[in-house]
N, C-alpha and C positions, 0 to 999 in steps of 0.2 A: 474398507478404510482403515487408515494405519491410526492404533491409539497407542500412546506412551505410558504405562503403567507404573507407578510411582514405587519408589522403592519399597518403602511402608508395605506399598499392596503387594507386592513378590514376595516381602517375609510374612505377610500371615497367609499365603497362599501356602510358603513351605510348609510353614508349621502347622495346619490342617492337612497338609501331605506327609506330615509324617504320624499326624494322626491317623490314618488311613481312611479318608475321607475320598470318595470318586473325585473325578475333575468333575463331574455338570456339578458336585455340593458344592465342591469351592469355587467354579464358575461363579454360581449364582450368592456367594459371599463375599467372594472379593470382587464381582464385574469383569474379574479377568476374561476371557471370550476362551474355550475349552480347548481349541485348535491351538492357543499360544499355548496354555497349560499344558498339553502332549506334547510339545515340541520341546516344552522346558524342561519338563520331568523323564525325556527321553534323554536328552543330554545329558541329565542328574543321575541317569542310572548307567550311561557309558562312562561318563569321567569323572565323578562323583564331586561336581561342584556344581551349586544353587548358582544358576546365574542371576545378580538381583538388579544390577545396572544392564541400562542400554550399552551395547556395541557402539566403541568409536568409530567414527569416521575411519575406515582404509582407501586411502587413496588405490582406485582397480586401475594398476595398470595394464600394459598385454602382458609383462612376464608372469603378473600376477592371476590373470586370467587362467592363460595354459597351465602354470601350473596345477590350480583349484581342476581346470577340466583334465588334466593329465590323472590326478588323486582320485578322481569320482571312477574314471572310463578303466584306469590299468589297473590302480590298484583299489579299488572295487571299497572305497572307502563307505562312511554311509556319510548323508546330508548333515545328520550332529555334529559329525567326527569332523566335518570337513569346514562348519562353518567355529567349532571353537577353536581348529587346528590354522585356521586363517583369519578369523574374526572377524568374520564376513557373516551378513544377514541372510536369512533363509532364503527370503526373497529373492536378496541380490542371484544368490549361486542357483536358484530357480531358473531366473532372464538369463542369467549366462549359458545355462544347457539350452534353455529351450533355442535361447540363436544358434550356437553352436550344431543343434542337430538339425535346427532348420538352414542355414547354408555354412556351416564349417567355419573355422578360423579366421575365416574374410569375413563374416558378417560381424562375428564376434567381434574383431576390433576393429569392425568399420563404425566411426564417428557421424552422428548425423549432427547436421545443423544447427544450429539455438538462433529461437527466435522465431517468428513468424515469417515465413517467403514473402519477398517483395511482390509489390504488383507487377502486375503485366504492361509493360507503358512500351513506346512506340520509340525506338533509337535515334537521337540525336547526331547524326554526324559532328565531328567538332570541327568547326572551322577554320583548325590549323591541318588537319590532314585534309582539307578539298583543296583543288586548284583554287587558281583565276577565273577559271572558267568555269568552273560546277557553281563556285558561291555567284557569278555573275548571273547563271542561268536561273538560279533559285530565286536570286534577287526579284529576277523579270517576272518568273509566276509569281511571287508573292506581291507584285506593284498589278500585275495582270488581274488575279482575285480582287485585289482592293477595289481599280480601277471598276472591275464589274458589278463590285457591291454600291457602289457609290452613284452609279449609274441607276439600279434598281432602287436604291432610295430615293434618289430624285423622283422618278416615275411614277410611284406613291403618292410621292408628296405632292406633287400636280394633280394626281388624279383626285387624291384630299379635297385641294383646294377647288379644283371645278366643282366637284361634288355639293361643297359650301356654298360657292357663288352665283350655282346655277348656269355656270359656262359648261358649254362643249352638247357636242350631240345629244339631244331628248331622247327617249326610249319611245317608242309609239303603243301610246296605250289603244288593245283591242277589247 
């Protein structure tokens, strides 16, 4: 789970970092989690800036994409170099290799979906593209189905009422 680390907490992380303090002491002093604390203090000894704010938003485009995957794959950048050189999240340039080496370029900036897939429902013809003759044919089965339920109603409903009144054929009790 991603947590947002307040500024506050990144400078007295530095400043116990340059006490020379391990990361689990300053883990466990500032809360920062040791994995962010290696990721930060590696960047801080490639390009020698404390980063103490979160990463703006970059909008990932494709050019922006290939590029980042061009830097990592030819010119053999490292993950630091690559996310303060684009200012892109670890994460993000993470999901981007791993699509890219799981199906290339197409995966990479193939766009999926937003939102939840619709149901599964049953196609409506519209009744501007059927003939005369298709809407007249539908018409007859749907008056045909009625006709037949309307029929089975009845037949209940009689059989009800004998039932009630003691009409129609006795059962023979043995």
């Amino acid at each position: 789970m991603y947590k947002e680390y307040s500024r506050k907490e990144w400078a007295e992380a530095f400043d116990l970092y340059q006490e020379n303090l391990s990361t689990a002491e300053i883990s466990r002093k500032t809360g920062i989690s040791v994995r962010c604390l290696n990721r930060r203090i590696q960047q801080y000894r490639d390009f020698g800036v404390w980063q103490a704010d979160r990463l703006p938003y970059t909008r990932s485009t494709p050019v922006l994409k290939r590029c980042v995957i061009d830097d990592v794959l030819r010119q053999s950048l490292s993950y630091g170099e690559i996310t303060a050189k684009y200012g892109i999240s670890f994460t993000c340039l993470e999901t981007w290799l791993r699509k890219y080496r799981h199906g290339g370029y197409e995966e990479l900036f193939a766009t999926k979906p937003k939102g939840r897939p619709p149901k599964m429902h049953k196609k409506k013809k519209s009744a501007k593209g059927m003939t005369e003759l298709e809407r007249l044919r539908e018409r007859v089965e749907y008056l045909e189905a009625e006709n037949a339920y309307l029929k089975k109603l009845k037949a209940l409903d009689q059989e009800e009422n004998a039932e009630m009144f003691g009409i129609g054929p006795r059962q023979s009790e043995d």
